[in-house]
N, C-alpha and C positions, 0 to 999 in steps of 0.2 A: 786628888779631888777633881781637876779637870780631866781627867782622863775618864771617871767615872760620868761624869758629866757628857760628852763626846760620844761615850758608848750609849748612851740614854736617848741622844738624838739620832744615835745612827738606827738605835733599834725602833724608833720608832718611824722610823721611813725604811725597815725592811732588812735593816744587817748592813755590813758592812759588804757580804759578799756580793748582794742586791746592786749595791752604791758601784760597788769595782765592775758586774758586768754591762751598769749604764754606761760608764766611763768608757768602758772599751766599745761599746757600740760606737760611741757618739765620735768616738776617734776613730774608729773603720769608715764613717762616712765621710772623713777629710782625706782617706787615703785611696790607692785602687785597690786593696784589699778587704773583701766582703766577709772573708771567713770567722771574724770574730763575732759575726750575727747569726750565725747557725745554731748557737746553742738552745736557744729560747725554742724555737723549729723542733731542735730534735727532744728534745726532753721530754715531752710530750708521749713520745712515742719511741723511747730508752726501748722499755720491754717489751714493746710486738716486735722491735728488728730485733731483739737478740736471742726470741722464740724462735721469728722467723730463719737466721740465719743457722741455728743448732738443728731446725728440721731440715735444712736442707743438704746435701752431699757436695760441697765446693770443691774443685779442684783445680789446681795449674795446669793450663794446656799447653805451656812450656818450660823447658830447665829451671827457669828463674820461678822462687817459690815463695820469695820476700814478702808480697800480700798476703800469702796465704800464712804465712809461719806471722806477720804481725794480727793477723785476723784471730789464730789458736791464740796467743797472749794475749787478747785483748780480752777474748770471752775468757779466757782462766781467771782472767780478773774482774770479771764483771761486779760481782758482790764487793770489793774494796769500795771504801767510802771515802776514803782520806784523796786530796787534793792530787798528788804525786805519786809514781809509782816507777819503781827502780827501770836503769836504762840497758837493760837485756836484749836487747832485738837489733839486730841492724835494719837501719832507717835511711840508706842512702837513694832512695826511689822518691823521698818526700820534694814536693819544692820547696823556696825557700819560703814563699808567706806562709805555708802550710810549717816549715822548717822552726820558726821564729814562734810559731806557737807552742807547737807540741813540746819543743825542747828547751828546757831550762836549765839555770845553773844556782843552786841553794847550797849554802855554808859550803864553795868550791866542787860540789857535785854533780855533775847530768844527772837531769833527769827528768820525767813525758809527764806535760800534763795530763790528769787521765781524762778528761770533759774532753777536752780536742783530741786526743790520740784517739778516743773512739769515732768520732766524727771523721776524724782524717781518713781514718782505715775502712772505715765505710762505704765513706766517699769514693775511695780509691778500689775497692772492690766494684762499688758500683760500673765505676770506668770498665774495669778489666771484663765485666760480664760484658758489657757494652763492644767490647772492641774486641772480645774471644779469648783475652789473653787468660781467661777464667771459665771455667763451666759448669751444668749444673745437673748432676749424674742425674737421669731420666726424665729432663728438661727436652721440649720441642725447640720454644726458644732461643732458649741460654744454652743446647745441646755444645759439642765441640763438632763444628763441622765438617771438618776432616772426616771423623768417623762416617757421615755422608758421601764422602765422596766415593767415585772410582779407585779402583787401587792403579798405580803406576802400572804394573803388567799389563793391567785391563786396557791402560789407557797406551798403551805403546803401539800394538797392531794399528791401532782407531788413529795416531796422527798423522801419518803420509797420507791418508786418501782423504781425509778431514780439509788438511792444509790446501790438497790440492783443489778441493773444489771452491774456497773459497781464495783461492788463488798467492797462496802465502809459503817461502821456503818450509818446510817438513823441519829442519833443526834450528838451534839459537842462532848460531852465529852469522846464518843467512840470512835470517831472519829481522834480525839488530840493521846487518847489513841493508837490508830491504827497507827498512823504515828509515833509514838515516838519509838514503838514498831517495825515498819521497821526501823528506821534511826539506832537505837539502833543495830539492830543484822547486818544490811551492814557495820557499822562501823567495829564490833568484825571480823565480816567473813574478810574483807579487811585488818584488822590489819592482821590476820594469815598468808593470804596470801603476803603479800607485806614486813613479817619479812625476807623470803630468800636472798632479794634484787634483785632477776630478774624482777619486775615488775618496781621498782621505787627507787632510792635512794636518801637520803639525803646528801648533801653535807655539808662543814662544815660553811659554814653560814645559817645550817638550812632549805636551800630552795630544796622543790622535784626538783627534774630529773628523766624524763621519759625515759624509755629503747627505743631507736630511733628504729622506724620498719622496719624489711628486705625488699627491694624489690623482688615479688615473680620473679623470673625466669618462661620465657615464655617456653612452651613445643615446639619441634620441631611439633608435631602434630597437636599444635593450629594454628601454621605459616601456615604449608599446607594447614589446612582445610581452611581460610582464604584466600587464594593464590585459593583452588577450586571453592569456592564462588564467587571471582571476575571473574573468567572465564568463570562460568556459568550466572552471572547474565546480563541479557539483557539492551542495552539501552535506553532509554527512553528519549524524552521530557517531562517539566512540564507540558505542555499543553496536553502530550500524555497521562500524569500519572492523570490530572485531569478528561480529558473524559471517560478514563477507571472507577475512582472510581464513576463518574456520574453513568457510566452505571451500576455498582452493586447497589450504596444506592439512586441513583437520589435524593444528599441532597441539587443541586438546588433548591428543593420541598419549601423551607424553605424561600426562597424570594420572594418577591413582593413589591406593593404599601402598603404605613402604611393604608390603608383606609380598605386592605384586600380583595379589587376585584382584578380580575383578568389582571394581565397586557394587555397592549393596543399595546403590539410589537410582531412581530410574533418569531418563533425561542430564547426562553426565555432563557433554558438551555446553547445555544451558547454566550448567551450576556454573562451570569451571570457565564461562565467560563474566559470567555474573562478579565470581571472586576476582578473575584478573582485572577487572574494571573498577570491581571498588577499592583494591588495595592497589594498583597502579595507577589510579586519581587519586589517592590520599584522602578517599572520602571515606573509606572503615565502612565494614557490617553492620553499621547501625543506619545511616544513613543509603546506605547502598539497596538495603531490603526496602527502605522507607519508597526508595524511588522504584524498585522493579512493581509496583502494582499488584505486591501479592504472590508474586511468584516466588520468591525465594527470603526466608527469613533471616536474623541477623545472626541467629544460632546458624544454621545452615550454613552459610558464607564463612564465622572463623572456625567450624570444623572442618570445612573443606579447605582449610588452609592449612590449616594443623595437620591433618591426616594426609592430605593429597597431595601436597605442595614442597617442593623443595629447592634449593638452589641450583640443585643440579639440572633439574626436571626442566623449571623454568631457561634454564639456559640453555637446553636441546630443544627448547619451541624458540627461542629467539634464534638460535642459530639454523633452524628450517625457513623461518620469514628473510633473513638475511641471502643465504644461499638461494631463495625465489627470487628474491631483490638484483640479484647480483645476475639472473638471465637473463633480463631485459635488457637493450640495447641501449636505452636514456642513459643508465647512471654511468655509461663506460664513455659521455659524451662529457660527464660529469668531471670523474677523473679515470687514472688507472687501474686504482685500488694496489698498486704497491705504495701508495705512500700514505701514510696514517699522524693523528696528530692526538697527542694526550693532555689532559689539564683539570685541576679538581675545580668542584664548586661542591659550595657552602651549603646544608641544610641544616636546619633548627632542630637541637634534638632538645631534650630536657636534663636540666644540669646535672639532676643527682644519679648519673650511670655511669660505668666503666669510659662507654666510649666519647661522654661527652668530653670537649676541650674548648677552652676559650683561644676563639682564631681572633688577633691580634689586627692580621689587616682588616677585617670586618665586619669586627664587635660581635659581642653573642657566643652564648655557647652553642655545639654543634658537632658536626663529621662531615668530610668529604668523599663526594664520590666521583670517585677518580676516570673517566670515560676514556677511554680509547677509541676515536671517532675516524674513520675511510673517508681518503679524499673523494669517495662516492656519496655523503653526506650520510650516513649511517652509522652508528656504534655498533663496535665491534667488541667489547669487553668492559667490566666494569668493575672496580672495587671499592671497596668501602674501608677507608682509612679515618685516623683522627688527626684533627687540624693539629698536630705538634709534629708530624711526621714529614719528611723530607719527601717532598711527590715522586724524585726522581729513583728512591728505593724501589717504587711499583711498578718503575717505567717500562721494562721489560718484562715485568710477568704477563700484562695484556694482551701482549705478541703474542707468549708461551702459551698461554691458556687457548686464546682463540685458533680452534677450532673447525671456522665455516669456510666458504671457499674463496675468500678475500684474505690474501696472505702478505698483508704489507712487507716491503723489504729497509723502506727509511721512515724512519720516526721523527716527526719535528713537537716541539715541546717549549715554554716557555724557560723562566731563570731556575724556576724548581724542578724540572727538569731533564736537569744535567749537573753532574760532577763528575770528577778527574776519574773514580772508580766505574762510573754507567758511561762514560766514553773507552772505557777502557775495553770493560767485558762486550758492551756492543759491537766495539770495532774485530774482535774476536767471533763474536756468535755471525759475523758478516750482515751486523745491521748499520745502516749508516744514519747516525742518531745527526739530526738538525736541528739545535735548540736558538729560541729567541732569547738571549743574553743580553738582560737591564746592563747591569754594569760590566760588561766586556774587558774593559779598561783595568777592572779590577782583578783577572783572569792573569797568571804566568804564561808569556810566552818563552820557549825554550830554544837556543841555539843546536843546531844540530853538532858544532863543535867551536870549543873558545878560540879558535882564531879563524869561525865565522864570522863577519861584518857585513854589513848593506848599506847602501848607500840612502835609501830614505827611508826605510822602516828598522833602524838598529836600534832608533829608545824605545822601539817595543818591547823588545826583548830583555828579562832579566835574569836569566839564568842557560844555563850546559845541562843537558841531557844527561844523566847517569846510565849509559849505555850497558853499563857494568852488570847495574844491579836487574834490569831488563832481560840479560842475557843469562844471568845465573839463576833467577826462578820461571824461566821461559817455560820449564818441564813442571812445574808446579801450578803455573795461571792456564797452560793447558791443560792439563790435569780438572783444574774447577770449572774451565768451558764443554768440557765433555762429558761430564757428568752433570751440568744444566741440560744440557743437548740430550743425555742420556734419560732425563726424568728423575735422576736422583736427588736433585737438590734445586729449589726455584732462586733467583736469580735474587727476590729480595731479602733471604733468608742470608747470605753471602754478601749485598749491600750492606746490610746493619753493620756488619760489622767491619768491614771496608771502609765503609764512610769514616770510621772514626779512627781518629789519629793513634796511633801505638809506636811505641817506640822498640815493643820487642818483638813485633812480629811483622819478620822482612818482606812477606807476600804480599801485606796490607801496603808498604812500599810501594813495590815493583807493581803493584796496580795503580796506583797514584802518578808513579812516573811515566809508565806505557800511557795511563789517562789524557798526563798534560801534553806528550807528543804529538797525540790522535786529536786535542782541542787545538793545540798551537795552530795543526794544519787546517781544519776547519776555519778559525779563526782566522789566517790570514785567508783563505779560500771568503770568508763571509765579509771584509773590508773590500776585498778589491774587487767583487762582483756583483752590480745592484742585479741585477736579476736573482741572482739567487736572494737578496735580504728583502725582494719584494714577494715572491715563490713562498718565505719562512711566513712574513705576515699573511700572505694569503691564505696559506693551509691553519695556521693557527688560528687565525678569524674563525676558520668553520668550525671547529669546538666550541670555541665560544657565540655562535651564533646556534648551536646544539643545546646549549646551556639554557637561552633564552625558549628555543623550544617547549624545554622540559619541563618550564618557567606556566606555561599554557596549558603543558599535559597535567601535572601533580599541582592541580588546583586545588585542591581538600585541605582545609585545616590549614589556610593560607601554606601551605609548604613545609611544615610543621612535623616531623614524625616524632608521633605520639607513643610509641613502643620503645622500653626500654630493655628489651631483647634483643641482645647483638644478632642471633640467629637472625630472628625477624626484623629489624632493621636493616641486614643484607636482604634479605628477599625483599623487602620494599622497594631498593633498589633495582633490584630484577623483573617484579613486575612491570616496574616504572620505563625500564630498558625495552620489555614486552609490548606494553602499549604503545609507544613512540617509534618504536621499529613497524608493529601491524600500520598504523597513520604513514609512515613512508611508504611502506608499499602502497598502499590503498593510494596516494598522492598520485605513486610511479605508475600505477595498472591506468589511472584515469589518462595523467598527461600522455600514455605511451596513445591510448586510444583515439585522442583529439589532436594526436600529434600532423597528421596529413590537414587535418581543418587548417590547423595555423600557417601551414605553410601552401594553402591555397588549392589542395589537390581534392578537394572533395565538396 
């Protein structure tokens, strides 16, 4: 009678098996283990992943087959209802909270739960696509990389003269030798230097502090010249500063129909400034017609965007105003143009698209567009990324793509920036990557050998160098440098999956480790040198004061992008890169002009 009784209250607040998954919630939030809260998540959406996963062609892209062989049992079982399902499969890849769930023991018998064993396996294939150790037969993506690559023969002619020009032994073990042999003497040199304690000191829990950097003091001189420059420099409209750079490079040139005949409207140049003006202000074809006086309607405007307009296109007229940019004598007073800085900012896109993502440091949903900005103050490359993506994945495609005749050779970058895998392949492609590092402190530094010691930067160091594992895939991580180099494979397609940690795939390693060698030496190079942590903030200012720029150009629709057309949302970018670029020059042509006024000669 009480037992009937019991069952009366439990059904009526939802079952007993209701009751048991509150219970386990509410006991995952006392513990560090989340996984018993996934079920309510997935349930939902049981049968699109296991449509999903039966249309697609999974495979191990190495020996070990254990996800895949638990992934086949899982869908064989998909249709079972019953709670438990016999313990067939070897399961030694699971962890243990993951462990603790799946496997049970009933009247003395193992055996998987089947709610979490699908969960688990999921989960876990997820990883493997993520980190390669899985792929996805005629996948871009999810592909197996490898298949992309050079093949070793291809790559064997290509490494002595490769090595030599970027100044590096041709085999491993010269090579190991060579790097041990830098890490060894930065170390010694930064020990000496950083004994006085002006660079850095230790506190008494052991942890560095960095000597906090002066702000320079502006000269009265710099104020005035700045104060004669606004004086002198002339007003302009966008639309005034766009005609003008027409009329020097006519990078119009560069639009048309995709079919490559000759447009069918009269007055081409007038359309195709009209479009980059309203869609590189974010003001849109409605408003853009409202403002030409008639000249051009708001139909007009998105079919010439539609028909004429491409990513490509646009990026061969930005890269004509850049390369004019770049023969003027001003901006090489500016910087060198070997040295470039990257960093994303935030635009508002609308929530219900592929590419929106809620960015966390900045509230809002949206996309980032990633700039690659010339210590000549100009962008040189741009991508469009979603705010969940690691910036440092993109960091080196900017380089790769760009094109014009600014061909930076150091990169400086904030904390997103940089990881152990994009210091790795940079220091390979011979770019020498310069990131500003929030928590530094939080960074491995590696001993070049365990009965290396120093006498005042040793509680830096928490680890030995695996020299081992650097030296046995040397022919391997060359192999993936030369076929970036080659055009076969972009460098963030081989990030993805680099960044993320594997246990079966030793390459993923041996980038990791080459990584933290080529950071440790930066790193002590970036403590015991204020000029150079003054140099980091200065070039990375100028991004971010490009940022605020573009704050002033893509005034429409408060900054807003209203299309949720990934295509079109990258060309928004592009245009936006186009206008801001035509405005630099048009800036650089005037200053070059009144450059003798300011300095008394006329």
């Amino acid at each position: 009678m009480l037992g009937h009784k019991v069952q009366s209250i439990l059904d009526e607040r939802g079952g007993w098996e209701l009751l048991l998954h509150k219970y386990e919630e509410i006991a995952a939030y006392n513990t560090n283990n989340h996984l018993p809260l996934l079920w309510r998540f997935y349930s939902a959406h049981r049968k699109t992943l296991f449509s999903l996963v039966r249309s697609l062609s999974i495979l191990s892209t190495s020996a070990d087959e254990s996800v895949i062989d638990a992934l086949k049992f899982v869908l064989d079982n998909e249709q079972k209802r019953g709670k438990y399902l016999p313990f067939e499969i070897p399961l030694d890849f699971l962890s243990h909270n993951w462990r603790t769930l799946v496997i049970k023991e009933v009247e003395g018998t193992k055996v998987l739960v089947r709610q979490q064993l699908e969960i688990c396996i999921l989960s876990y294939l997820a990883t493997e696509l993520k980190t390669g150790d899985a792929c996805v037969v005629g996948s871009e993506s999810y592909a197996d990389f490898r298949e992309q690559l050079l093949t070793l023969s291809e790559c064997e002619p290509m490494i002595e003269s490769y090595c030599h020009q970027l100044g590096f032994p041709s085999n491993p073990e010269d090579f190991v030798e060579y790097l041990r042999s830098c890490l060894t003497q930065v170390a010694i040199e930064v020990d000496k230097i950083c004994a006085d304690g002006k660079q850095i000191t230790i506190n008494q829990d052991g942890e560095p502090v960095l000597k906090r950097l002066a702000s320079p003091d502006i000269p009265k001189e710099v104020e005035q010249l700045e104060e004669k420059i606004r004086s002198l420099m002339p007003e302009r409209s966008v639309l005034d500063i766009l005609c003008n750079v027409e009329h020097w490079l006519n990078w119009t040139r560069h639009f048309g129909p995709v079919s490559g005949s000759e447009p069918k409207f009269h007055s081409c140049a007038q359309r195709y400034i009209f479009t980059t003006f309203g869609y590189g202000c974010n003001l849109g074809p409605n408003q853009t017609a409202r403002h030409s006086r008639g000249v051009v309607t708001s139909h007009m405007i998105s079919y010439t965007n539609r028909r004429h307009f491409s990513t490509s296109k646009i990026e061969a007229a930005i890269r004509d105003i850049i390369n004019a940019f770049n023969r003027f004598s001003l901006p090489s007073i500016w910087g060198t143009g070997k040295k470039a800085a990257a960093d994303g900012s935030k635009f508002e896109i609308y929530e219900n698209n592929l590419h929106s993502e809620y960015h966390i440091r900045y509230g809002g949903y949206g996309g980032i567009a990633y700039h690659h900005v010339s210590d000549k103050y100009i962008a040189l490359f741009t991508h469009f990324i979603t705010c969940g993506v690691w910036e440092a994945v993109y960091i080196l495609d900017g380089l790769l793509k760009n094109l014009s005749d600014i061909q930076p050779d150091t990169l400086y970058a904030d904390t997103q920036g940089q990881s152990a895998p994009v210091f790795a392949i940079s220091y390979l492609l011979g770019i020498k990557l310069m990131p500003r590092i929030r928590n530094w402190k939080d960074c491995i530094f590696l001993r070049p050998s365990a009965d290396a010691t120093y006498k005042y930067i040793d509680p830096l160091f928490k680890g030995v160098v695996n020299w081992n594992l650097i030296k046995t895939h040397w022919h391997d991580m060359m192999r993936v440098v030369l076929s970036i180099k080659a055009g076969k494979v972009m460098p963030s397609t081989l990030l993805r999956k680099l960044g993320s940690y594997s246990k079966k795939n030793r390459l993923t390693l041996a980038f990791q480790e080459l990584g933290k060698v080529v950071r440790t030496m930066f790193l002590l190079e970036y403590i015991s040198n204020v000029r150079m942590r003054q140099e980091i903030n200065a070039i990375t200012n100028i991004v971010e004061k490009y940022h605020h720029f573009l704050d002033w150009v893509f005034f429409g629709k408060d900054g807003a992008i209203t299309e949720n057309d990934p295509i079109e949302q990258e060309k928004r970018f592009k245009y936006l890169d186009l206008v801001a670029s035509a405005v630099i020059l048009q800036n650089t042509v005037d200053m070059s002009r009144f450059d003798s006024d300011i300095n008394g000669t006329r």
